[in-house]
VEXDREN-2710 file (C-alpha; in Angstrom, 1 decimal):
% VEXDREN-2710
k/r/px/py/pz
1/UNK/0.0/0.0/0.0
2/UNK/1.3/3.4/-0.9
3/UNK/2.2/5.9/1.8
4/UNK/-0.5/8.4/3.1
5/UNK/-0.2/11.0/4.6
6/UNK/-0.1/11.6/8.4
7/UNK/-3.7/11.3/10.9
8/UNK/-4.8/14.6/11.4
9/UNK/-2.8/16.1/8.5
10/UNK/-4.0/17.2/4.7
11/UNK/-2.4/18.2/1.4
12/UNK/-3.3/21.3/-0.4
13/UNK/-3.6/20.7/-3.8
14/UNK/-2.9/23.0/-6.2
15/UNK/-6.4/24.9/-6.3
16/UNK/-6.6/25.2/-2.6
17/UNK/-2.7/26.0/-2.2
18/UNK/-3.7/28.8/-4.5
19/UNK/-6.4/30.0/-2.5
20/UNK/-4.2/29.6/0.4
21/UNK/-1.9/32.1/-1.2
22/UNK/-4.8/34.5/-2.4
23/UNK/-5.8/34.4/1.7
24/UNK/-2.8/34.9/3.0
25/UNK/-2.4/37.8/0.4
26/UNK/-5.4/39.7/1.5
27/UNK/-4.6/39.2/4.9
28/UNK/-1.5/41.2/4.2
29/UNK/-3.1/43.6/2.1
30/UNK/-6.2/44.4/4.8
31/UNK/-3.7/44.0/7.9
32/UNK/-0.9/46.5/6.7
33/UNK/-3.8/49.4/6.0
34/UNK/-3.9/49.4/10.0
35/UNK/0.0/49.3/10.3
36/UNK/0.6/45.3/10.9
37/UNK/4.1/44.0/9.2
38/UNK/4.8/40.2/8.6
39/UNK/6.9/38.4/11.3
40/UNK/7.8/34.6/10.9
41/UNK/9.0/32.6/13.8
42/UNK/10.2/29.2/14.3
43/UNK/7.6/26.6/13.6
44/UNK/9.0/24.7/17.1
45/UNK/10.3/26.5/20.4
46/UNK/11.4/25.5/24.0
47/UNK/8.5/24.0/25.3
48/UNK/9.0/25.9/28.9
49/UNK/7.8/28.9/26.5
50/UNK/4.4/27.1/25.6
51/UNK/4.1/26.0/29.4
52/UNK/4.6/29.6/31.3
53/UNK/3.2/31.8/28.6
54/UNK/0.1/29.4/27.4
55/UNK/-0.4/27.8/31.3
56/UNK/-0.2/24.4/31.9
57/UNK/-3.6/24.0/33.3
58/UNK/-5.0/24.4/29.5
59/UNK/-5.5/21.3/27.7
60/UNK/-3.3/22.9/25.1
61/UNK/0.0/22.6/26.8
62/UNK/-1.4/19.7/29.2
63/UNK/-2.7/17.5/26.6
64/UNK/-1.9/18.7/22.7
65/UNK/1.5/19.9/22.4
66/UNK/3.8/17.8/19.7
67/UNK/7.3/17.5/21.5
68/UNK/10.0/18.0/19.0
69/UNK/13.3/15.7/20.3
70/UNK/16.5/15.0/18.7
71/UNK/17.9/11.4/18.3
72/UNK/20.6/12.2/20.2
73/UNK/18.3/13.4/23.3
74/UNK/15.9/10.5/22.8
75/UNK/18.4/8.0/23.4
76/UNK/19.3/10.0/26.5
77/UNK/16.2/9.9/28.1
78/UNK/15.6/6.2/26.9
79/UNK/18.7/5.2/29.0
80/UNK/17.5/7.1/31.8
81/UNK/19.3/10.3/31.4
82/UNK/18.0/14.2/31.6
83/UNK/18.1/16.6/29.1
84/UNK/19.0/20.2/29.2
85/UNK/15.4/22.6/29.2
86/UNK/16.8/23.8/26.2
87/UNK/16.9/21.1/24.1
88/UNK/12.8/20.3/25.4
89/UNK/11.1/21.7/22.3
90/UNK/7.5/21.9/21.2
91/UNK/5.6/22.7/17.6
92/UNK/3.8/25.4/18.2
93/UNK/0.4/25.1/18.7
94/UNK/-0.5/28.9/18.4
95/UNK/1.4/31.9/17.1
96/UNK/1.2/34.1/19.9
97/UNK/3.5/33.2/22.5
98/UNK/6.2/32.6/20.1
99/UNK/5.6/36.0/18.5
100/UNK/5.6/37.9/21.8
101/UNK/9.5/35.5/22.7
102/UNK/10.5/37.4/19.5
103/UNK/9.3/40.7/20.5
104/UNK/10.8/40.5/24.1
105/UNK/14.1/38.7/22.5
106/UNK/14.6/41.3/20.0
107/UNK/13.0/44.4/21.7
108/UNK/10.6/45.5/19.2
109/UNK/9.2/47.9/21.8
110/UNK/11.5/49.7/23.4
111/UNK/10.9/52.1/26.1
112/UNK/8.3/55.1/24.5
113/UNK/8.3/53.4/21.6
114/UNK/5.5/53.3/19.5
115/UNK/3.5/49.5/19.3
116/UNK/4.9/46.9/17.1
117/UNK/2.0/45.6/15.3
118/UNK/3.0/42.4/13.6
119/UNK/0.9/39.2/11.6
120/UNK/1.8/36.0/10.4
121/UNK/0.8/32.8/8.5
122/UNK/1.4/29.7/8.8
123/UNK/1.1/25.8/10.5
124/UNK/0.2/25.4/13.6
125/UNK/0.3/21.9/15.6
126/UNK/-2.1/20.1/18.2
127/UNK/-2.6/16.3/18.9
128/UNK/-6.2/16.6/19.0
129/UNK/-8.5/13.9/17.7
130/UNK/-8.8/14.5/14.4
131/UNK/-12.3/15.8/12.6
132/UNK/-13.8/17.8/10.4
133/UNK/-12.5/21.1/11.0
134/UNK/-9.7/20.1/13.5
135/UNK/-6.6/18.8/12.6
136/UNK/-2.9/18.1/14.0
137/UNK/-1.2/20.2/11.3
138/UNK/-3.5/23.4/10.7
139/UNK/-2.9/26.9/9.5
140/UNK/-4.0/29.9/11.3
141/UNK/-3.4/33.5/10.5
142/UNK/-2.6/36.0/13.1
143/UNK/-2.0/39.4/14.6
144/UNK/-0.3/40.7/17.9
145/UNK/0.1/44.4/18.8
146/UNK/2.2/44.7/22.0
147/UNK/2.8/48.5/23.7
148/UNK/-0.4/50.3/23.9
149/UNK/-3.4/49.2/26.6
150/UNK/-6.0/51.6/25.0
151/UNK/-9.2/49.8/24.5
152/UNK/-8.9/51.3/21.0
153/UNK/-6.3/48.6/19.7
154/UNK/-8.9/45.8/21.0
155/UNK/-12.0/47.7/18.9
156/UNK/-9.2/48.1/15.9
157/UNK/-8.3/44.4/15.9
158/UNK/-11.7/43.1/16.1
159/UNK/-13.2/45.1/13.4
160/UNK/-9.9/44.4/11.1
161/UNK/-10.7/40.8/11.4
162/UNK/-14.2/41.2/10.7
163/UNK/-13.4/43.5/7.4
164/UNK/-11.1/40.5/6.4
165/UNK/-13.6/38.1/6.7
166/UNK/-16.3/40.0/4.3
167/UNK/-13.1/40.8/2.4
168/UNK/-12.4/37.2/2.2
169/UNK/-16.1/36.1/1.3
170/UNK/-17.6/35.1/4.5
171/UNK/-20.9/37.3/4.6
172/UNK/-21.3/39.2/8.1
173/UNK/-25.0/38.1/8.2
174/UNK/-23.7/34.6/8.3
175/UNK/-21.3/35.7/11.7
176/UNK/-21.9/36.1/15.0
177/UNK/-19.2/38.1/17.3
178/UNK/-19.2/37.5/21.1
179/UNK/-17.3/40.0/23.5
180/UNK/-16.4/39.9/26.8
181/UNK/-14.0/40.9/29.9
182/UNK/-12.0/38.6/31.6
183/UNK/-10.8/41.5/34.0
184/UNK/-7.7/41.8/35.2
185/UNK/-5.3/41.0/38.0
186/UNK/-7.2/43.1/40.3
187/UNK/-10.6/41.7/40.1
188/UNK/-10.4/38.3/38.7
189/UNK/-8.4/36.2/41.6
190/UNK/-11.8/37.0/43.9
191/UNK/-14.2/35.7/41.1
192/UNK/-11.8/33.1/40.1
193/UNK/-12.5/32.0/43.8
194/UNK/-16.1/32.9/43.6
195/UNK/-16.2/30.0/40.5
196/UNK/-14.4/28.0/42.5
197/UNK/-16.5/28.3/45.8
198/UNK/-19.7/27.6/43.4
199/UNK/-18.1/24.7/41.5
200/UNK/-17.0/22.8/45.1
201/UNK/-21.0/23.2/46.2
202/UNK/-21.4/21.5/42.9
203/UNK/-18.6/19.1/42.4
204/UNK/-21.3/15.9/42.5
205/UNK/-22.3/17.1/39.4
206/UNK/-18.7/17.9/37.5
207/UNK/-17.0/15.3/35.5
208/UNK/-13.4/14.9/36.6
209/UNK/-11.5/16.8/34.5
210/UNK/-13.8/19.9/35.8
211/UNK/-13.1/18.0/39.0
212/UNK/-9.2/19.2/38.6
213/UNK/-10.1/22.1/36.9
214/UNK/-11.3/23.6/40.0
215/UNK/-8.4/23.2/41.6
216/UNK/-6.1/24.8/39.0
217/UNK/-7.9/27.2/36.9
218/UNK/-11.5/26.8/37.8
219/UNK/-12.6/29.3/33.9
220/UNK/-11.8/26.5/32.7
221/UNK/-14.8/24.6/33.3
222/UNK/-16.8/27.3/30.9
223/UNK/-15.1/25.7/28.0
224/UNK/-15.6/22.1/29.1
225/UNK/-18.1/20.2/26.1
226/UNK/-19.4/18.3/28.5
227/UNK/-23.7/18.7/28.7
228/UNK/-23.3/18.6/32.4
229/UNK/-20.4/20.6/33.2
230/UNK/-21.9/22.9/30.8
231/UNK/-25.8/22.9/32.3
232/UNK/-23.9/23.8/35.6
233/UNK/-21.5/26.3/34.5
234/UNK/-24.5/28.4/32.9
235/UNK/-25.4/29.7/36.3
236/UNK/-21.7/30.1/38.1
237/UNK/-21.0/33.5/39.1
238/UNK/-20.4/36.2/35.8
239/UNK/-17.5/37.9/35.7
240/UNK/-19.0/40.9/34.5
241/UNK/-20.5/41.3/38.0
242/UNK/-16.9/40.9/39.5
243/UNK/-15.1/43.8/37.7
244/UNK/-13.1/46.3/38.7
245/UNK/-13.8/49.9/37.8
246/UNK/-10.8/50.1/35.6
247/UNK/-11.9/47.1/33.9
248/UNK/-15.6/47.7/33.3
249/UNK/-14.5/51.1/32.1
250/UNK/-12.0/49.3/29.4
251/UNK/-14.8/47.2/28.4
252/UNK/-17.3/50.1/28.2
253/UNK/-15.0/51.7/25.4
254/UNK/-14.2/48.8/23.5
255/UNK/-18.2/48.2/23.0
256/UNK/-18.0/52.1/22.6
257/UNK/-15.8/52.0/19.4
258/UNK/-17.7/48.6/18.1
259/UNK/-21.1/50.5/18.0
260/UNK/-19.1/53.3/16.8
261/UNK/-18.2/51.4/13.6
262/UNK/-21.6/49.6/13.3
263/UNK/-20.6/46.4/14.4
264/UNK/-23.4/44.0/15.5
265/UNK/-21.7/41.8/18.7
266/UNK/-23.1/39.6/21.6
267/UNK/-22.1/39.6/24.7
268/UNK/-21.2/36.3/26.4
269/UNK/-20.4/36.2/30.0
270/UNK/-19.1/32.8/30.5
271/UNK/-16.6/33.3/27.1
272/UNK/-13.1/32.7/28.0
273/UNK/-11.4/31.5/25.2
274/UNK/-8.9/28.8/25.9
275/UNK/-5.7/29.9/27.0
276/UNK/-4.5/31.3/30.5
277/UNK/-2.7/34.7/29.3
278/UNK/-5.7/36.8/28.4
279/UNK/-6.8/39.7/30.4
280/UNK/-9.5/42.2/29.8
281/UNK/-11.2/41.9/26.2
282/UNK/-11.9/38.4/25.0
283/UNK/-14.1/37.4/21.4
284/UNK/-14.8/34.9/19.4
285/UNK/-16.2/35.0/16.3
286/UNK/-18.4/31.9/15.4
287/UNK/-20.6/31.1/11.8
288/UNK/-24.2/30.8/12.5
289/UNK/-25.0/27.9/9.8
290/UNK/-23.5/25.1/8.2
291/UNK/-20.4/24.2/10.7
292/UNK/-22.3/22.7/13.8
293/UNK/-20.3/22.7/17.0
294/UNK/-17.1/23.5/15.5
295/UNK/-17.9/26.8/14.4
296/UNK/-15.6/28.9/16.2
297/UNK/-13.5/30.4/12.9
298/UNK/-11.3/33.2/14.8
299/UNK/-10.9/35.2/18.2
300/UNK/-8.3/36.0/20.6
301/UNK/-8.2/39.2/22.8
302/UNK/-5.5/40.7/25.5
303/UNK/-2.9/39.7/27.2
304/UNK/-1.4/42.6/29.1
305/UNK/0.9/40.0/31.4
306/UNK/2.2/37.6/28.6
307/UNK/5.5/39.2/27.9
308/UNK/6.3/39.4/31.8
309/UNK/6.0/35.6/31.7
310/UNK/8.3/35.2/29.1
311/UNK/11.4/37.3/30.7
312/UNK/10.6/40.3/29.2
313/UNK/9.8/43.9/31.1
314/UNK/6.1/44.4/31.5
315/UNK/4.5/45.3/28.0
316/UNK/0.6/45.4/27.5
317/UNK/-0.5/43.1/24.5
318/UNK/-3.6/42.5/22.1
319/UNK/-4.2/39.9/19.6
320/UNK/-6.2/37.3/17.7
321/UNK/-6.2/34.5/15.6
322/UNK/-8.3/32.5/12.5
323/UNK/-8.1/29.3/11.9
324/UNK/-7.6/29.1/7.5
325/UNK/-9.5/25.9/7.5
326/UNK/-12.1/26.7/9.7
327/UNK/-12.9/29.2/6.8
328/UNK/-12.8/27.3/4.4
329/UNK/-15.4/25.2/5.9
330/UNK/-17.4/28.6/6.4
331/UNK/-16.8/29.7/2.4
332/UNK/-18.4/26.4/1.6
333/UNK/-21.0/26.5/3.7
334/UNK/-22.1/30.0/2.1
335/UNK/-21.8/28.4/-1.4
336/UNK/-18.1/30.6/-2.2
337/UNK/-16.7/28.8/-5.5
338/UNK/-13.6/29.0/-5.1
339/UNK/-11.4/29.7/-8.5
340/UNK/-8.9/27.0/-9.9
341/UNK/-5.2/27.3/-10.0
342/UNK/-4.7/26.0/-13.6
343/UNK/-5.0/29.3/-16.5
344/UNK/-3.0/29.3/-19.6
345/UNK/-3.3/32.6/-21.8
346/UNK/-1.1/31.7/-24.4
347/UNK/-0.4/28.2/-25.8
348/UNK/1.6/27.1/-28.3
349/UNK/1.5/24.3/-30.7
350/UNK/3.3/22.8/-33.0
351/UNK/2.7/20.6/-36.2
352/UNK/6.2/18.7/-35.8
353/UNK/9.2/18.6/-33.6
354/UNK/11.2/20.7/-36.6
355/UNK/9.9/23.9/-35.3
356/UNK/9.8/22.9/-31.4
357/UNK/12.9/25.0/-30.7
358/UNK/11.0/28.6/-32.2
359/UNK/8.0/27.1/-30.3
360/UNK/9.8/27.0/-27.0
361/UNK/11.2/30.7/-27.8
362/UNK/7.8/31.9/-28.4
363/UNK/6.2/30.2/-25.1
364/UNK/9.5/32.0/-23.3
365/UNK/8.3/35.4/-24.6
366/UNK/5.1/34.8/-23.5
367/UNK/6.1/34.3/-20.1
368/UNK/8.4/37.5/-20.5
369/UNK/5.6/39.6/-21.3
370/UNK/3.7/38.9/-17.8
371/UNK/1.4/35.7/-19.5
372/UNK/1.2/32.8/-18.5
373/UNK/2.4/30.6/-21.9
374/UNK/2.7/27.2/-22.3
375/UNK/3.1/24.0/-24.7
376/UNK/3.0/20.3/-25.1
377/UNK/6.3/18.6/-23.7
378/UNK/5.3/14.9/-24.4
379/UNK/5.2/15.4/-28.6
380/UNK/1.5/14.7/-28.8
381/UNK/-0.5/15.1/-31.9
382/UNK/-1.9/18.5/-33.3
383/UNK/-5.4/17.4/-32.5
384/UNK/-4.3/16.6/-29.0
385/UNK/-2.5/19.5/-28.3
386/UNK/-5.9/21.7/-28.5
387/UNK/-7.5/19.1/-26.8
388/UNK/-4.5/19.7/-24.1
389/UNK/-5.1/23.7/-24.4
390/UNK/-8.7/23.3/-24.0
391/UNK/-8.5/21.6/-21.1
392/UNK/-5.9/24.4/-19.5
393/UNK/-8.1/26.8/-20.3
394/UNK/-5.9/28.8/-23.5
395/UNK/-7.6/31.9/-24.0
396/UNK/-5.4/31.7/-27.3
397/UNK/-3.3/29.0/-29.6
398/UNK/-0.7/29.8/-31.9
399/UNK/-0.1/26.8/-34.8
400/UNK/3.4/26.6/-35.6
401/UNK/4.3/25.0/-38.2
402/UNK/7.4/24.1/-41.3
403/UNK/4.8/26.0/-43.5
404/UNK/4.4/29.2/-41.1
405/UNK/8.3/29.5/-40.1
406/UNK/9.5/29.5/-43.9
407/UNK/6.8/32.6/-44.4
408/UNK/7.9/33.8/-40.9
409/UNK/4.1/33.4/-39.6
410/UNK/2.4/32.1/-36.9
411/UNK/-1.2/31.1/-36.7
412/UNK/-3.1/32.8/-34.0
413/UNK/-6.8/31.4/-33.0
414/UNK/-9.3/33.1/-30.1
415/UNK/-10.6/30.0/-28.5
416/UNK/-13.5/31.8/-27.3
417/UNK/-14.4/33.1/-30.7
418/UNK/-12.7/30.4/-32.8
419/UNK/-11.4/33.4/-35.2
420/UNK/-8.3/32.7/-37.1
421/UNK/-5.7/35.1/-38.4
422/UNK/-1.7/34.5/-39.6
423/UNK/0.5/37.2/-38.3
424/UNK/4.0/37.6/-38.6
425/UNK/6.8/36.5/-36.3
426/UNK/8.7/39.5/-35.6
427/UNK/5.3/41.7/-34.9
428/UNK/4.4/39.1/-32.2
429/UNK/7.7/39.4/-30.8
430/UNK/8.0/42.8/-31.0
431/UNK/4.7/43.1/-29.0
432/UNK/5.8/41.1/-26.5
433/UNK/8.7/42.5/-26.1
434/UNK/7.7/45.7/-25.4
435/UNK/5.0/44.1/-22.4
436/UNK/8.4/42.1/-21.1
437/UNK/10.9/45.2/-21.0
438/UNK/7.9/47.6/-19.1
439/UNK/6.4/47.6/-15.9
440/UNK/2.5/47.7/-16.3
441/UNK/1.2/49.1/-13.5
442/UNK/2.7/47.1/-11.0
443/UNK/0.5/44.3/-12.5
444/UNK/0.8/41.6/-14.9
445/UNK/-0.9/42.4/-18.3
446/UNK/-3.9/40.2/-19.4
447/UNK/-4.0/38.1/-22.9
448/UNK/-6.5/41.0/-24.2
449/UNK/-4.0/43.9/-23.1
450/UNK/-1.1/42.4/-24.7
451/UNK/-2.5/41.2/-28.1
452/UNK/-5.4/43.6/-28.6
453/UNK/-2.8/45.3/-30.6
454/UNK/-2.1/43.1/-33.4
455/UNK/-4.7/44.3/-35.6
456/UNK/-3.0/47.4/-35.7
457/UNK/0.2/46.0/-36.3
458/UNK/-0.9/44.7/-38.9
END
């Protein structure tokens, strides 16, 4: 049997890998109106980074993490030996903690420095059962602006990400955005022990992960997918009854600017997303049809203590994350055709091999001029080489032929309007040449652009 690939793990063929490429694009384009610049980090990292910066009570770090080990350190530890904390890596299973080690490791904020707004793309890794819409090898695309606590940057983020999603094809009306505080270190140790207090008089009815949960990071338990954890769990204490002034101010604006910008939200007491470093704002953003329980397709919020946990000097944070097949998943659901990767403008063809080499020199031209050109490399028939263009899509053929070279011709034909016409060698590669030596607009020209002027040169 021929080798698949990994549980949990997909290829991107080459229509989706384009549309991968077209995402990651607008993502770029959308982002760096509001000031984000790309940042790519290792894909693995020490794992004590994942541990103090994601918390070890989340099933993330407890339960998901790939460890990443040399064969030189497994055979240490298989003989009973230690390894240096070092050398204990991890695949990351988000892109924020390994941004903000890069941000504290090369100070990207210096003191009275403006924020550094940063995004990236790429895999991410979890051992999670795999499913539909949940994998071990995923990719998410991200954002992270560390320096500035102003609920402003929260509002900014959120409605960026929404803006990318109708951007992207996802119709709002099909969304649903849920908000919420966390509060802060001031206010949320007395309602974490408020849960706590409320989840002991009700431990009978916990399973026993909740059970633990309690003990180590009782907000926890409002992510748990168990029906009975979470029938008991809808009437725990609210945090937004627990928060601090400062807090419940912060929150106040961030709604503020949302209304401001005529975004339609919910707000959900008992969200907590599922990591231990956020503070104050937390969302999620979740499709209303099509997905069923795994439709969660971004969200994130801030972390104003993450970069103290990971040796750096205290530096406020805000950020968020989409998971790319989670949309996918959503684009289908809301009947998005997505485009194919395969387009050939020009194709060339040619009645016998005696004229392959002027053949390959006019595909080459092509190809100069911003097109995208192409011909048969397996010697097939004429009739099969149209059949061949026809299927990748030639907007136009050129015959080449003994005949044509001696008159110094080559026969064009619109495949859309099946018209014919013989021009002359040198006018089509004067044309061409003049689209390969010039910049048009920054973009590359289409078939019609470049050969709408052979009539004229006629």
């Amino acid at each position: 049997m021929a080798i698949q690939s990994p549980e949990g793990t997909r290829d991107l063929l080459p229509d989706e890998a384009k549309f991968w490429t077209h995402f990651k694009a607008t993502a770029a384009e959308i982002f760096g109106r509001y000031g984000y610049l790309p940042i790519e980090t290792p894909v693995f990292e020490q794992t004590e980074l994942f541990v103090r910066g994601i918390g070890e009570a989340t099933d993330v770090v407890s339960k998901e993490m790939f460890t990443a080990i040399s064969g030189e350190n497994l055979k240490k530890l298989l003989e009973g030996g230690s390894v240096k904390a070092k050398s204990r890596l991890s695949m990351r299973p988000e892109g924020t903690a390994g941004t903000v080690r890069a941000v504290v490791q090369h100070d990207l904020v210096p003191q009275g420095a403006a924020p550094a707004k940063l995004m990236y793309a790429g895999p991410m890794f979890r051992a999670e059962r795999p499913q539909k819409g949940r994998q071990r090898q995923f990719n998410q695309v991200g954002i992270e602006c560390l320096g500035a606590e102003d609920p402003s940057v929260d509002a900014e983020g959120i409605i960026m990400l929404m803006r990318f999603y109708a951007a992207i094809g996802i119709p709002v009306r099909a969304t649903r955005l849920l908000v919420n505080s966390m509060g802060c270190e001031t206010c949320r140790p007395a309602y974490r022990e408020a849960v706590k207090a409320y989840m002991d008089a009700h431990a009978d009815e916990l399973c026993d992960e909740c059970k633990r949960r309690a003990e180590i990071n009782p907000l926890r338990a409002f992510d748990c997918k168990n029906p009975g954890c979470t029938a008991v769990m809808e009437s725990a204490p609210k945090i937004t009854e627990h928060l601090c002034d400062d807090c419940r101010e912060h929150y106040l604006s961030v709604k503020t600017y949302l209304d401001g910008a005529g975004l339609s939200y919910v707000e959900d007491p008992t969200l907590v997303r599922g990591l231990d470093y956020y503070t104050r704002t937390v969302f999620e953003v979740q499709v209303t049809e099509g997905m069923g329980s795994q439709n969660a397709i971004g969200g994130g919020g801030r972390y104003d203590k993450l970069t103290e946990e990971v040796g750096g000097r205290p530096t406020p944070g805000f950020g968020w994350a989409l998971g790319y097949e989670r949309c996918v998943l959503a684009l289908e659901a809301a009947g998005h055709a997505f485009p194919k990767a395969q387009r050939c403008d020009f194709f060339v063809a040619c009645v016998d091999a005696s004229v392959r080499a002027e053949a390959f020199s006019l595909v080459q031209a092509c190809r100069d001029a911003g097109l995208v050109g192409e011909m048969d490399h397996q010697r097939r028939s004429l009739k099969s080489q149209f059949k061949l263009a026809d299927k990748l899509g030639a907007s136009m053929v050129a015959v080449l032929g003994p005949d044509e070279l001696a008159r110094g011709e080559v026969t064009v034909r619109n495949m859309q309007t099946h018209r014919e016409r013989a021009i002359e060698l040198p006018k089509i590669k004067a044309l061409l040449a003049h689209f390969g030596g010039e910049p048009f607009d920054g973009r590359a020209p289409s078939v019609d652009e470049v050969f709408g002027g052979l009539d004229d040169a006629e």
